[in-house]
PQR file with spaces between the fields and no chain letter, atoms N, CA, C, O and H, PARSE charges and radii, in Angstrom:
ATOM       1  N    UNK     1      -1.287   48.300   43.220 -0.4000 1.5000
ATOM       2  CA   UNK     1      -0.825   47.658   42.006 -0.0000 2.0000
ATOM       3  C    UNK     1      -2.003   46.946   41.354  0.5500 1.7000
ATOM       4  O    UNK     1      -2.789   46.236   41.982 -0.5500 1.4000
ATOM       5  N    UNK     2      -2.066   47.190   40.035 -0.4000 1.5000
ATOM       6  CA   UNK     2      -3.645   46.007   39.490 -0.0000 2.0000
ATOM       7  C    UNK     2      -2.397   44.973   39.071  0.5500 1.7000
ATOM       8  O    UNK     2      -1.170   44.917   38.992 -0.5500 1.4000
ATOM       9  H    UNK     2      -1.428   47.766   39.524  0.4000 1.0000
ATOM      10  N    UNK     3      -3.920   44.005   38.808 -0.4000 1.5000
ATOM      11  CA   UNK     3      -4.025   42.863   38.694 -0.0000 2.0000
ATOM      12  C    UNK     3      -3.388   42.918   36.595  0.5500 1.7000
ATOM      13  O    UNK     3      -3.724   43.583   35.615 -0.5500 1.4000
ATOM      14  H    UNK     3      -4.917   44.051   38.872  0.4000 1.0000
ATOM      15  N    UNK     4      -2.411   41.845   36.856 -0.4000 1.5000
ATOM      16  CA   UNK     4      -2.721   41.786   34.976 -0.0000 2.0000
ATOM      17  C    UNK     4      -3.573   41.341   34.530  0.5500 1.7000
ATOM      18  O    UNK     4      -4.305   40.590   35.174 -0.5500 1.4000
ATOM      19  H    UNK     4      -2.139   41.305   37.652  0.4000 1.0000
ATOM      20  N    UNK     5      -3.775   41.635   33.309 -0.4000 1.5000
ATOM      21  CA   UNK     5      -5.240   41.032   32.554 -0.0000 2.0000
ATOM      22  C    UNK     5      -5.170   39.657   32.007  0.5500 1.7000
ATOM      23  O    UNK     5      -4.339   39.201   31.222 -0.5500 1.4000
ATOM      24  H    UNK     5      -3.180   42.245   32.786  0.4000 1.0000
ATOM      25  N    UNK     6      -6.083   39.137   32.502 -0.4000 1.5000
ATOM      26  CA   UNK     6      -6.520   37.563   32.127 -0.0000 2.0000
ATOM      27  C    UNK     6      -5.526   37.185   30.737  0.5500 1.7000
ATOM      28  O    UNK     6      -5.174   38.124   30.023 -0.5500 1.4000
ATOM      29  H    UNK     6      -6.758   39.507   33.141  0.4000 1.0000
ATOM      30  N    UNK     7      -5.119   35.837   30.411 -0.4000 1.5000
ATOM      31  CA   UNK     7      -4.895   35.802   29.212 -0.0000 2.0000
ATOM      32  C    UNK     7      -5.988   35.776   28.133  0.5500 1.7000
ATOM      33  O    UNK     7      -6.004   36.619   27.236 -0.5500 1.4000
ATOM      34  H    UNK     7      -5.405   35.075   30.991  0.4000 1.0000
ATOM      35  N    UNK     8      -6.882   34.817   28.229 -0.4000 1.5000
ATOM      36  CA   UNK     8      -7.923   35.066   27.811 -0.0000 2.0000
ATOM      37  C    UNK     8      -8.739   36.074   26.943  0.5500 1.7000
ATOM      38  O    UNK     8      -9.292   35.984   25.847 -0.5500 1.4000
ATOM      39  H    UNK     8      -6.868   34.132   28.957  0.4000 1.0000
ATOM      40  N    UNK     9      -8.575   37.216   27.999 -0.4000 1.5000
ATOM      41  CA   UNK     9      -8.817   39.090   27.390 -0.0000 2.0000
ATOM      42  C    UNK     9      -7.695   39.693   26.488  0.5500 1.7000
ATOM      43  O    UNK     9      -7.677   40.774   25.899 -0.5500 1.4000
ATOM      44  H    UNK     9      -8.126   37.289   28.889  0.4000 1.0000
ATOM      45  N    UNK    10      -6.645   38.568   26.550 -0.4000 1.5000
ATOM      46  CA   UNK    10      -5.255   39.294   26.013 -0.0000 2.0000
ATOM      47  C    UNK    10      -5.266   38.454   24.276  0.5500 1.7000
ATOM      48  O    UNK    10      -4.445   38.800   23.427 -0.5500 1.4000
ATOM      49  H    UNK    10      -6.660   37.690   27.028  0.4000 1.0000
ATOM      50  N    UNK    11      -6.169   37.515   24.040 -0.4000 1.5000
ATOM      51  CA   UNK    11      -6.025   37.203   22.968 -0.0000 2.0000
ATOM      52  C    UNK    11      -7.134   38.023   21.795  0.5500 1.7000
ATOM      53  O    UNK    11      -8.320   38.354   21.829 -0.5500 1.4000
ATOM      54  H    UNK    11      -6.836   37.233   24.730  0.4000 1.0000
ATOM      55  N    UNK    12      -5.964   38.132   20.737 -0.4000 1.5000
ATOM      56  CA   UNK    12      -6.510   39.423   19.909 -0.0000 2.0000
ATOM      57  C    UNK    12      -7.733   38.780   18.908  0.5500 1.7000
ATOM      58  O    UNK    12      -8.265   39.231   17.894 -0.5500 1.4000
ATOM      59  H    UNK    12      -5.001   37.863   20.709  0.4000 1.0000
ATOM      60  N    UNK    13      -7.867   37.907   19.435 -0.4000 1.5000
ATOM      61  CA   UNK    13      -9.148   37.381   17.370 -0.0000 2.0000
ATOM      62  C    UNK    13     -10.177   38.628   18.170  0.5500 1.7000
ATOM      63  O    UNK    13     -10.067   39.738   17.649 -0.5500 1.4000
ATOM      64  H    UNK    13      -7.434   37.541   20.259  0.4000 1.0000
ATOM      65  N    UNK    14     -11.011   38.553   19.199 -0.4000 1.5000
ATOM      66  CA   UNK    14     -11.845   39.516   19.705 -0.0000 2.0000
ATOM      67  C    UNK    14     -11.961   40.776   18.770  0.5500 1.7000
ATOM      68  O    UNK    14     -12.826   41.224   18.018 -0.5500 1.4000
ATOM      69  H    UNK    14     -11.100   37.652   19.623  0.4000 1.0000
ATOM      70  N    UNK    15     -10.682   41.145   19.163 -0.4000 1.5000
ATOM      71  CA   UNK    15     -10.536   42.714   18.186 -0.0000 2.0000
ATOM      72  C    UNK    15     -10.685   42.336   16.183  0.5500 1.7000
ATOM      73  O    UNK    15     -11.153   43.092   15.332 -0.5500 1.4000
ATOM      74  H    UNK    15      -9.979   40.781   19.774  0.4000 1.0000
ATOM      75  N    UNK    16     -10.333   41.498   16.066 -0.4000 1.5000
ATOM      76  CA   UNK    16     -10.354   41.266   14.627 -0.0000 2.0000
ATOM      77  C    UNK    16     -11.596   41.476   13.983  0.5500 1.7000
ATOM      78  O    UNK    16     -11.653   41.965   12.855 -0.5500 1.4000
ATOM      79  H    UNK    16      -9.953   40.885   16.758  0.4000 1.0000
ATOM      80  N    UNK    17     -12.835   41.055   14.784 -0.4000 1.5000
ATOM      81  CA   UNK    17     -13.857   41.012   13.726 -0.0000 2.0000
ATOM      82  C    UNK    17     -14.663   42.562   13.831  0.5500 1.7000
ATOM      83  O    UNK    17     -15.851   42.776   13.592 -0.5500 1.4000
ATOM      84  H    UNK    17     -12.789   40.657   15.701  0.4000 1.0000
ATOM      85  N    UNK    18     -13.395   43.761   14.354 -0.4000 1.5000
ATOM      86  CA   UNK    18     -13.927   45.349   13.947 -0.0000 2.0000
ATOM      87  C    UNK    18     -13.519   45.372   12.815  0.5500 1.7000
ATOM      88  O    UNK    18     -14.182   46.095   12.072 -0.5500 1.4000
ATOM      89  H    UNK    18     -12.429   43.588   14.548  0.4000 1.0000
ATOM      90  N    UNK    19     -12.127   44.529   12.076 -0.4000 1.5000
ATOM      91  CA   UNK    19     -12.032   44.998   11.285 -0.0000 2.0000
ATOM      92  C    UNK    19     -12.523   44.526   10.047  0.5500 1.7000
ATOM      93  O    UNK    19     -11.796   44.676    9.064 -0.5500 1.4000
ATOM      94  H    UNK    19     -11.589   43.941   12.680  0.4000 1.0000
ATOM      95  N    UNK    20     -13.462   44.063    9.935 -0.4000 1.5000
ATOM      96  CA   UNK    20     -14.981   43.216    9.073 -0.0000 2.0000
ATOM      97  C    UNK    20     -14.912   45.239    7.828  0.5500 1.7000
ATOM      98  O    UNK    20     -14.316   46.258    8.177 -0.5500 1.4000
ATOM      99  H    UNK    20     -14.053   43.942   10.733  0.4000 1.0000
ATOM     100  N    UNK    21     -15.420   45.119    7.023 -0.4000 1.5000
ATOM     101  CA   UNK    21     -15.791   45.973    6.152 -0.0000 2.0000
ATOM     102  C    UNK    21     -16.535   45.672    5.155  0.5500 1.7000
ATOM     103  O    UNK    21     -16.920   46.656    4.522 -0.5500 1.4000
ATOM     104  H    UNK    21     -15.904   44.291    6.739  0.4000 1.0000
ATOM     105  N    UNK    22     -16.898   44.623    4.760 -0.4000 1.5000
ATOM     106  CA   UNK    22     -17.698   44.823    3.638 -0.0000 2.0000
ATOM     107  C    UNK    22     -19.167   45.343    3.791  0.5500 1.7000
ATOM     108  O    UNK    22     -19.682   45.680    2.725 -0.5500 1.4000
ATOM     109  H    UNK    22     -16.586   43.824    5.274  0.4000 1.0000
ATOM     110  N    UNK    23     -20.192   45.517    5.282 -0.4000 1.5000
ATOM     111  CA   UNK    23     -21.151   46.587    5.514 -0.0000 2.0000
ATOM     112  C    UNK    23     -20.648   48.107    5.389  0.5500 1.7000
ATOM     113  O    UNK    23     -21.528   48.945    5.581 -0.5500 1.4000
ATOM     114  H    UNK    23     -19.774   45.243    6.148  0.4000 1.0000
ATOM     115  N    UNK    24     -19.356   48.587    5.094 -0.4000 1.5000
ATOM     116  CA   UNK    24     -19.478   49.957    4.771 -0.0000 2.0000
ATOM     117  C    UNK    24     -19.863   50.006    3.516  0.5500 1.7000
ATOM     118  O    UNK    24     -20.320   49.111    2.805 -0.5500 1.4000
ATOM     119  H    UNK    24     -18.641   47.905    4.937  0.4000 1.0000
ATOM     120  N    UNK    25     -19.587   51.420    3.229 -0.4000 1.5000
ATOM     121  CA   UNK    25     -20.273   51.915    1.720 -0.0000 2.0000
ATOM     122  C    UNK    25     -18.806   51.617    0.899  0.5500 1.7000
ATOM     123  O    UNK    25     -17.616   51.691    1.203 -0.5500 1.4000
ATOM     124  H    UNK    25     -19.216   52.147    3.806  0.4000 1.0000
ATOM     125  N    UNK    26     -19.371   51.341    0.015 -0.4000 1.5000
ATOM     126  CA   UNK    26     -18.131   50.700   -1.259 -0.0000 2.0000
ATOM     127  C    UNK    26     -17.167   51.555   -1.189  0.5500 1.7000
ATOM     128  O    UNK    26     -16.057   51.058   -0.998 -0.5500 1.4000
ATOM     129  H    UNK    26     -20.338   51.281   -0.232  0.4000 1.0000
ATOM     130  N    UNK    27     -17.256   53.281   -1.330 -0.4000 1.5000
ATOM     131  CA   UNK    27     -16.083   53.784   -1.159 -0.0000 2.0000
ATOM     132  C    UNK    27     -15.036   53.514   -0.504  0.5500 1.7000
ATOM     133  O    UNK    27     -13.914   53.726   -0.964 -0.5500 1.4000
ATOM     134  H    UNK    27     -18.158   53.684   -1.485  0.4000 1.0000
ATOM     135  N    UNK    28     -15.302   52.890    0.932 -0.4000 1.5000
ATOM     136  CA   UNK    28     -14.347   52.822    1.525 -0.0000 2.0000
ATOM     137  C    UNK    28     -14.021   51.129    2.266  0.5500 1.7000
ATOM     138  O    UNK    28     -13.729   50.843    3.427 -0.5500 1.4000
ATOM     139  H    UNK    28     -16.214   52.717    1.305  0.4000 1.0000
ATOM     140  N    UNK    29     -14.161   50.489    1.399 -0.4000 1.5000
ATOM     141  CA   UNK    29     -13.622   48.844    0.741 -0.0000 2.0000
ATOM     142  C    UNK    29     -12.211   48.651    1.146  0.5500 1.7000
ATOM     143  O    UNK    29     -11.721   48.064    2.111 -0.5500 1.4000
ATOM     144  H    UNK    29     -14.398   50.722    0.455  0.4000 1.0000
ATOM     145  N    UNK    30     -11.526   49.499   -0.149 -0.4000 1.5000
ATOM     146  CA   UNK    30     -10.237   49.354    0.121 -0.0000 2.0000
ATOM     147  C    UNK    30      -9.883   50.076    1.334  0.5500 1.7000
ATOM     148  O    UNK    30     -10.229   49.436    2.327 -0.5500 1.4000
ATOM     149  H    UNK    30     -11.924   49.976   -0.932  0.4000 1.0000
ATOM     150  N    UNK    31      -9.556   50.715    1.492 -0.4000 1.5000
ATOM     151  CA   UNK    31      -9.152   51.175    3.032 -0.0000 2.0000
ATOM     152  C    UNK    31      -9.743   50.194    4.136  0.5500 1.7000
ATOM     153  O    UNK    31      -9.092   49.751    5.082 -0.5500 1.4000
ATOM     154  H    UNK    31      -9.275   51.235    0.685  0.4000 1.0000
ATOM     155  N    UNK    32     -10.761   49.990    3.928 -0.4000 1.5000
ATOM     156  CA   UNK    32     -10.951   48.624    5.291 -0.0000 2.0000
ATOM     157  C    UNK    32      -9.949   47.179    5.255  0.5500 1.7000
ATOM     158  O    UNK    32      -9.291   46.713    6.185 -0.5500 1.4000
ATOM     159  H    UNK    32     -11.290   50.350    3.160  0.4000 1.0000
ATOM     160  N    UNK    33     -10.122   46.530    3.492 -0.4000 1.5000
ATOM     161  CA   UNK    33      -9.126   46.015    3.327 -0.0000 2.0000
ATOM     162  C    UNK    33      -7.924   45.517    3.521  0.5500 1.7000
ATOM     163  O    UNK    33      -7.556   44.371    3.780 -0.5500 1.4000
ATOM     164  H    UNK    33     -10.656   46.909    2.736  0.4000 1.0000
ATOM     165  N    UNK    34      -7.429   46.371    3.390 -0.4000 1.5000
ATOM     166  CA   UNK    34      -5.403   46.840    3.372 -0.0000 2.0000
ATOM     167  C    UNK    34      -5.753   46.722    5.117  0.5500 1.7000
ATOM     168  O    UNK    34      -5.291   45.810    5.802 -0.5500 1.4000
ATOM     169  H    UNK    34      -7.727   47.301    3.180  0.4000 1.0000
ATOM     170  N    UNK    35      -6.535   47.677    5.597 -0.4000 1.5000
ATOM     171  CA   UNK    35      -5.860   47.732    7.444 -0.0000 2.0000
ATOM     172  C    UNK    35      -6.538   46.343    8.100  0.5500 1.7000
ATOM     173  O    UNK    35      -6.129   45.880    9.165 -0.5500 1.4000
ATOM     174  H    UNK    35      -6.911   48.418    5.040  0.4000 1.0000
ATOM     175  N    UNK    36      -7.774   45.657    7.221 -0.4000 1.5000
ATOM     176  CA   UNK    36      -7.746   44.488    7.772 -0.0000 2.0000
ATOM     177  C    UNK    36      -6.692   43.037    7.945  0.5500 1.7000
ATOM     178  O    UNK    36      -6.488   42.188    8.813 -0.5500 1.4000
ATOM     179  H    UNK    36      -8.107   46.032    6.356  0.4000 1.0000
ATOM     180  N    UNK    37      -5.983   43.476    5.974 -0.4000 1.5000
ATOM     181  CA   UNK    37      -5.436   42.509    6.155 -0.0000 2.0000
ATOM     182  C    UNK    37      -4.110   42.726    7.304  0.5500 1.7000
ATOM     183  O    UNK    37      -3.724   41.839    8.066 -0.5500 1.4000
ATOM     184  H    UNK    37      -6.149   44.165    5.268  0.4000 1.0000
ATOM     185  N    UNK    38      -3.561   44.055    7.223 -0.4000 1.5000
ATOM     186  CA   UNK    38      -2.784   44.070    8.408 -0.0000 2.0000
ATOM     187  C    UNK    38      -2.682   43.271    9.491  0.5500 1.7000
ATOM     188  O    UNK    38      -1.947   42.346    9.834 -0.5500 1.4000
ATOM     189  H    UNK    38      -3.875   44.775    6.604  0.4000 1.0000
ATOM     190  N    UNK    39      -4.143   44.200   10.213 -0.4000 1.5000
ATOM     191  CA   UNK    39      -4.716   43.153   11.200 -0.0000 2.0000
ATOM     192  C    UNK    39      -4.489   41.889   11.206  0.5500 1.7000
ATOM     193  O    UNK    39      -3.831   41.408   12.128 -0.5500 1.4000
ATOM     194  H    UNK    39      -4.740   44.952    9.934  0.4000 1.0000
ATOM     195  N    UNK    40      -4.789   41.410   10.589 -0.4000 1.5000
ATOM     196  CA   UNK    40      -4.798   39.751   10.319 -0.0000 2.0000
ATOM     197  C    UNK    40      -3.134   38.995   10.099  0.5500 1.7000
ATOM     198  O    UNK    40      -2.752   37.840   10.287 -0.5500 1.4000
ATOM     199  H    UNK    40      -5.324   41.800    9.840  0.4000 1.0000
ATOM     200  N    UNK    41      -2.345   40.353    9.577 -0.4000 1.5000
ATOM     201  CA   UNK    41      -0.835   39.419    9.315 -0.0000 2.0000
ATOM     202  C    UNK    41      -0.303   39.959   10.663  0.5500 1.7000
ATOM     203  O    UNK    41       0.824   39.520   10.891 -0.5500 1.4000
ATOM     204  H    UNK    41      -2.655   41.291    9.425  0.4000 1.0000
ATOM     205  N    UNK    42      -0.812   40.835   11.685 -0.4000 1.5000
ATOM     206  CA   UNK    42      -0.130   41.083   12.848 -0.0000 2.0000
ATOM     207  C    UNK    42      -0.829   39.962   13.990  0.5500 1.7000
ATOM     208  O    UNK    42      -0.289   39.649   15.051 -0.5500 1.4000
ATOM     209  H    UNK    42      -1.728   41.192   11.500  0.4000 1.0000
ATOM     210  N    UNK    43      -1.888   39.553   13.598 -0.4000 1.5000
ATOM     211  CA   UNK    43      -2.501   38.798   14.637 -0.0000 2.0000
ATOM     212  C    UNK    43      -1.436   36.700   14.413  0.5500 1.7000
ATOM     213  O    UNK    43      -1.297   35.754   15.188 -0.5500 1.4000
ATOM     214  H    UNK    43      -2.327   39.807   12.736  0.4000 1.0000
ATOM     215  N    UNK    44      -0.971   36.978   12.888 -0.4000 1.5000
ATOM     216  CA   UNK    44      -0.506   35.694   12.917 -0.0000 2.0000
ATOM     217  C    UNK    44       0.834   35.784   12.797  0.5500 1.7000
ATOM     218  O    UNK    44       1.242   34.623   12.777 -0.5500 1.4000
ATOM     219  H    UNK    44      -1.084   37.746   12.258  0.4000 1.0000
ATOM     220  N    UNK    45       1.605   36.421   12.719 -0.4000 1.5000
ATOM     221  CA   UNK    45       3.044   36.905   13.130 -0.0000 2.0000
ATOM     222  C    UNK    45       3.903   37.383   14.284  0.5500 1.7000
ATOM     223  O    UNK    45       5.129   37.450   14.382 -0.5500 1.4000
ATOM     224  H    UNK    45       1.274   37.364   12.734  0.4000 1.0000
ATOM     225  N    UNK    46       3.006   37.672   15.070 -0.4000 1.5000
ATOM     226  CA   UNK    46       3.838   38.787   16.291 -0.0000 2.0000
ATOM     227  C    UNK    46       3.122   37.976   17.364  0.5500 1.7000
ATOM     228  O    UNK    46       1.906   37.827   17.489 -0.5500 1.4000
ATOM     229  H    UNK    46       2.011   37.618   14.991  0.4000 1.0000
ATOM     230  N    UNK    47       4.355   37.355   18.309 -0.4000 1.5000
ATOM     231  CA   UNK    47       4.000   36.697   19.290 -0.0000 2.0000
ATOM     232  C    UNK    47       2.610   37.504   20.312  0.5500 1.7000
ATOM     233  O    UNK    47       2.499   38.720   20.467 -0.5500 1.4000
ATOM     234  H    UNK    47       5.342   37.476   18.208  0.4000 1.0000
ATOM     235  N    UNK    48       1.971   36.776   20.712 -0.4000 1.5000
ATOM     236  CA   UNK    48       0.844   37.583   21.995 -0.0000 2.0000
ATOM     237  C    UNK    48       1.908   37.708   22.847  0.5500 1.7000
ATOM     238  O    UNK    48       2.936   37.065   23.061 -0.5500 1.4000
ATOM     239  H    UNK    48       2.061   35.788   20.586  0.4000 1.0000
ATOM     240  N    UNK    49       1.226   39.037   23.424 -0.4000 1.5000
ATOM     241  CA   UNK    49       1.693   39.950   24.474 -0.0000 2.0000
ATOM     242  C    UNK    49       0.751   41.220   24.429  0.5500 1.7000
ATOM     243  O    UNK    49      -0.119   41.326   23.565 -0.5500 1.4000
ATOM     244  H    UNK    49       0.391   39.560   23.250  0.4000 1.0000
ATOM     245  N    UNK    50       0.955   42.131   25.354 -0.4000 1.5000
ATOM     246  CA   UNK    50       0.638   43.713   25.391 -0.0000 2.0000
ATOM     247  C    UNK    50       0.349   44.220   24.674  0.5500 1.7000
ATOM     248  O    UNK    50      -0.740   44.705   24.368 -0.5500 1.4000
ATOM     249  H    UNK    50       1.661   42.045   26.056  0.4000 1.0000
ATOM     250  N    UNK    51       2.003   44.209   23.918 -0.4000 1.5000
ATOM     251  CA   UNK    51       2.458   45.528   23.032 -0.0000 2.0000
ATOM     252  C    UNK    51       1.713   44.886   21.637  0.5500 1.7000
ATOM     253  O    UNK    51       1.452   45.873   20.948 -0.5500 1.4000
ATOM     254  H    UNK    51       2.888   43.816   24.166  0.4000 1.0000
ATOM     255  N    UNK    52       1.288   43.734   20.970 -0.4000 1.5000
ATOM     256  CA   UNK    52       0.568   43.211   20.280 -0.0000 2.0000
ATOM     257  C    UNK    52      -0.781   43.810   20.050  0.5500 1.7000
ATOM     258  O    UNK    52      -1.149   44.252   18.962 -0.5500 1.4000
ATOM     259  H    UNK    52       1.500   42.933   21.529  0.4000 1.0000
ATOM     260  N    UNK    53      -1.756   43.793   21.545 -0.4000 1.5000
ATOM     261  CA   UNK    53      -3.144   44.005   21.704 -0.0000 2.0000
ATOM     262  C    UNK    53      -2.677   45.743   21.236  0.5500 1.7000
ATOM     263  O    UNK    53      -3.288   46.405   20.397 -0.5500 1.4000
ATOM     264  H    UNK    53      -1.457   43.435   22.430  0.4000 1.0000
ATOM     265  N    UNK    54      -1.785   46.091   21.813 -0.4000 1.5000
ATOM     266  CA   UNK    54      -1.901   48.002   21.859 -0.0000 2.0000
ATOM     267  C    UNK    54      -1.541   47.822   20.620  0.5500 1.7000
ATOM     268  O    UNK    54      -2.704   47.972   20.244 -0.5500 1.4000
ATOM     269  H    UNK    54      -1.289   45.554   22.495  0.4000 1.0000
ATOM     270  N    UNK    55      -1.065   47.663   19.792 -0.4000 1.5000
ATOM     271  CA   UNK    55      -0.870   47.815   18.075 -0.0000 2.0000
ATOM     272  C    UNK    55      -2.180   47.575   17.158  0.5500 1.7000
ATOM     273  O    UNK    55      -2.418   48.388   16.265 -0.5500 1.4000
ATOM     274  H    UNK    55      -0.121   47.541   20.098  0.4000 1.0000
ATOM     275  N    UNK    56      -2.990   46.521   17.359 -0.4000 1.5000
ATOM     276  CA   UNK    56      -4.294   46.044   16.956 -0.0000 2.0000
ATOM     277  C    UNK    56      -5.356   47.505   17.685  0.5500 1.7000
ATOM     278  O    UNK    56      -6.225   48.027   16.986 -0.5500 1.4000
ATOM     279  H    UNK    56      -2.796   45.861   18.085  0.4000 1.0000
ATOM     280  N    UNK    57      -5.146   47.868   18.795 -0.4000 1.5000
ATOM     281  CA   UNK    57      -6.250   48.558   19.429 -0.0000 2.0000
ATOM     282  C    UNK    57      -5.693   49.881   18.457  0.5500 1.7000
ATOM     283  O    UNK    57      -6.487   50.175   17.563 -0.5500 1.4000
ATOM     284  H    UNK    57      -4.440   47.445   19.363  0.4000 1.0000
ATOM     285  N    UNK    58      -4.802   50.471   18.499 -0.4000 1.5000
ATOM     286  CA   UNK    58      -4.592   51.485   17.513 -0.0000 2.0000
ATOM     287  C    UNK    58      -4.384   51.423   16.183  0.5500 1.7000
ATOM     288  O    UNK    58      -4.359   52.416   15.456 -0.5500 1.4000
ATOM     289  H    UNK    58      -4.158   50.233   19.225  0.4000 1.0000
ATOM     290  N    UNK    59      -4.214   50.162   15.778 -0.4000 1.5000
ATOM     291  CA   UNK    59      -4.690   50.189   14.361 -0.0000 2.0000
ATOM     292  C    UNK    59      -6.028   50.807   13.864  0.5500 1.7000
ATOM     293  O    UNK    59      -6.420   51.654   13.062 -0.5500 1.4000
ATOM     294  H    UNK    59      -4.235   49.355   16.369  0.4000 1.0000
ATOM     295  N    UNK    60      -6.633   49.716   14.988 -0.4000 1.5000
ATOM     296  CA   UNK    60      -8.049   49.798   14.576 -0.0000 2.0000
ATOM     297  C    UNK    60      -8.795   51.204   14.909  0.5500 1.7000
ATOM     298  O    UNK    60      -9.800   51.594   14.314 -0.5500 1.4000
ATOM     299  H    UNK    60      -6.315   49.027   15.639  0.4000 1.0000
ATOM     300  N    UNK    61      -8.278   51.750   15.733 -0.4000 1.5000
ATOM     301  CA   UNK    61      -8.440   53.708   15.690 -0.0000 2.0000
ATOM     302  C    UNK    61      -8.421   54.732   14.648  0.5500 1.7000
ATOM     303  O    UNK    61      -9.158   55.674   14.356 -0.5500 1.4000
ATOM     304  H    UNK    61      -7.462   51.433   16.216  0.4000 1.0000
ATOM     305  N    UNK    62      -6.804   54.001   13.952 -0.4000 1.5000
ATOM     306  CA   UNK    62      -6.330   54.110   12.642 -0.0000 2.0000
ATOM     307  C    UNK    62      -7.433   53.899   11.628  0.5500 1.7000
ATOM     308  O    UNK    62      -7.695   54.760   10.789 -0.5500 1.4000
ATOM     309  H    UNK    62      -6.205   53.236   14.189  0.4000 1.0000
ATOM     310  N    UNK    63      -8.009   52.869   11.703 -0.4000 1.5000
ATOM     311  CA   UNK    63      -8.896   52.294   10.570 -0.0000 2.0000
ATOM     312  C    UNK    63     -10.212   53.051   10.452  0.5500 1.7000
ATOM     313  O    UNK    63     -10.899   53.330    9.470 -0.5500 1.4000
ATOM     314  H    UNK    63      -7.796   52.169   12.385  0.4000 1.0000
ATOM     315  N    UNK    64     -10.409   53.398   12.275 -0.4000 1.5000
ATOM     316  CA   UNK    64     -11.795   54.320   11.693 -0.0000 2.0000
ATOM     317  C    UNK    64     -11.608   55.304   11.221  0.5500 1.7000
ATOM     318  O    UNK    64     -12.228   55.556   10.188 -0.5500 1.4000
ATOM     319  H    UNK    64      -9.851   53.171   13.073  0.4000 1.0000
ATOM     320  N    UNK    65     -10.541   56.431   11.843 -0.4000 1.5000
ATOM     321  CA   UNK    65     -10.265   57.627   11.199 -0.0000 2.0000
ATOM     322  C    UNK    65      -9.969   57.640    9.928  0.5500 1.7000
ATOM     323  O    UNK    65     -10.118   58.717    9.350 -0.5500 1.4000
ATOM     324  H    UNK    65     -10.037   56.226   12.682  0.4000 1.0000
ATOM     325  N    UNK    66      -9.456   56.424    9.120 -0.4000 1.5000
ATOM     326  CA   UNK    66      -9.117   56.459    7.895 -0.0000 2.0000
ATOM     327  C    UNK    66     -10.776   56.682    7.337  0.5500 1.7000
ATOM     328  O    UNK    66     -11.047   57.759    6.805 -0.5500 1.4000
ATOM     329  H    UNK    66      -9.335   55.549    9.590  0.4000 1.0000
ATOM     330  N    UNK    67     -11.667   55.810    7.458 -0.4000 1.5000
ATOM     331  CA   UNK    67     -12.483   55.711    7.105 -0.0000 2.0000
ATOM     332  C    UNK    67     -13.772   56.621    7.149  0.5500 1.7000
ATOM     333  O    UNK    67     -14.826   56.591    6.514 -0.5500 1.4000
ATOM     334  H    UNK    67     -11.448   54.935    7.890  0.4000 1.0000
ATOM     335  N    UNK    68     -13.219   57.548    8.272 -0.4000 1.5000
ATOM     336  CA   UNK    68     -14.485   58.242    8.447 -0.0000 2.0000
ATOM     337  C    UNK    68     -13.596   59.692    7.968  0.5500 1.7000
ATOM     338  O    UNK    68     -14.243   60.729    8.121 -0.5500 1.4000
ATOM     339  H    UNK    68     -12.363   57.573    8.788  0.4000 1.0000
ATOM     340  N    UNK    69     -12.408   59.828    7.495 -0.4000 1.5000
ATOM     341  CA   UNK    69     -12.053   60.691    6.571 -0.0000 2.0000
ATOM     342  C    UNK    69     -12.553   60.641    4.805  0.5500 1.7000
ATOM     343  O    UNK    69     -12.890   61.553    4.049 -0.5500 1.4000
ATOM     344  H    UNK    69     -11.883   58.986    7.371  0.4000 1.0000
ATOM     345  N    UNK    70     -12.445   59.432    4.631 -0.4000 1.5000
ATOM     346  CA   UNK    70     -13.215   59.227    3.171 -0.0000 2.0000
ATOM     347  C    UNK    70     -14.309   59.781    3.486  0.5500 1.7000
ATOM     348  O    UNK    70     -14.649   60.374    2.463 -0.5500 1.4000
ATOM     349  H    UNK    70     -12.171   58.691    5.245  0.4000 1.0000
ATOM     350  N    UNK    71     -15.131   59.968    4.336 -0.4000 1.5000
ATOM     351  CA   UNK    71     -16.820   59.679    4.127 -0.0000 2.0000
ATOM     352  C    UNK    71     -17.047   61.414    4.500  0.5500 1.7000
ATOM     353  O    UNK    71     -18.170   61.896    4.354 -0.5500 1.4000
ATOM     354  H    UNK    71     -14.854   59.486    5.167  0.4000 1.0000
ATOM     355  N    UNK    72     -16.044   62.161    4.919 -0.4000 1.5000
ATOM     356  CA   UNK    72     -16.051   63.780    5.583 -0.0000 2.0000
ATOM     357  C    UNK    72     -16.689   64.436    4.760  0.5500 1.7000
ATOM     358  O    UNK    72     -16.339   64.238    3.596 -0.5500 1.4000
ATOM     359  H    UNK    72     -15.131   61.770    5.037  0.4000 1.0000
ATOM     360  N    UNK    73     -17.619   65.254    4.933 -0.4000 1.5000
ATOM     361  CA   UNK    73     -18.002   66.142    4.306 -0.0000 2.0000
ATOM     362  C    UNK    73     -17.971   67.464    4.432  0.5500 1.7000
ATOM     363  O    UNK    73     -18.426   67.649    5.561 -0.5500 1.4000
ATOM     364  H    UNK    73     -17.904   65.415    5.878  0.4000 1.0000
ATOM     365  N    UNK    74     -17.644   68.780    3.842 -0.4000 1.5000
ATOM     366  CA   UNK    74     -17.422   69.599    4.288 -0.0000 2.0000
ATOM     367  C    UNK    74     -18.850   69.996    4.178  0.5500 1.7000
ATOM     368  O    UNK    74     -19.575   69.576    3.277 -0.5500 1.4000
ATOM     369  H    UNK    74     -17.274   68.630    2.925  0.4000 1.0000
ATOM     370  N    UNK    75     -19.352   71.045    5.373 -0.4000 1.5000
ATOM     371  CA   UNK    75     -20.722   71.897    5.276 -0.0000 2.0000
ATOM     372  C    UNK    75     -20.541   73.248    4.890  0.5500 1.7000
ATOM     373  O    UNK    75     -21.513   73.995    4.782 -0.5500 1.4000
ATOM     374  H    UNK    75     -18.763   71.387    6.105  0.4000 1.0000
């Protein structure tokens, strides 16, 4: 059986500052935006727990693929 994870490791600001955007390229602003502010209204709304961190960790999966779909280029 493991061990649960520290509370400590379980608090989400950590994950928040991936979702920083204003070093991308301007195109893709808004899209960092919108899934940051998400981020940010799920980090101050939804009690800590688990299922919290796993929503933030796949957001933020969400956020790159969004982002690195704007930037795709076809060859």
């Amino acid at each position: 059986m493991t061990e649960p994870p520290r509370p400590d490791l379980l608090h989400s600001h950590g994950i928040l500052q991936f979702f920083a955007y204003e070093h991308f390229p301007p195109e893709t602003h808004e899209v960092g935006r919108m899934f940051g502010e998400l981020a940010q209204w799920i980090e101050s709304s939804i009690p800590s727990n688990m299922q919290k961190w796993a929503a933030l960790e796949k957001l933020l999966e969400s956020k790159d693929c969004a982002v690195r779909a704007l930037l795709f280029r076809r060859e």
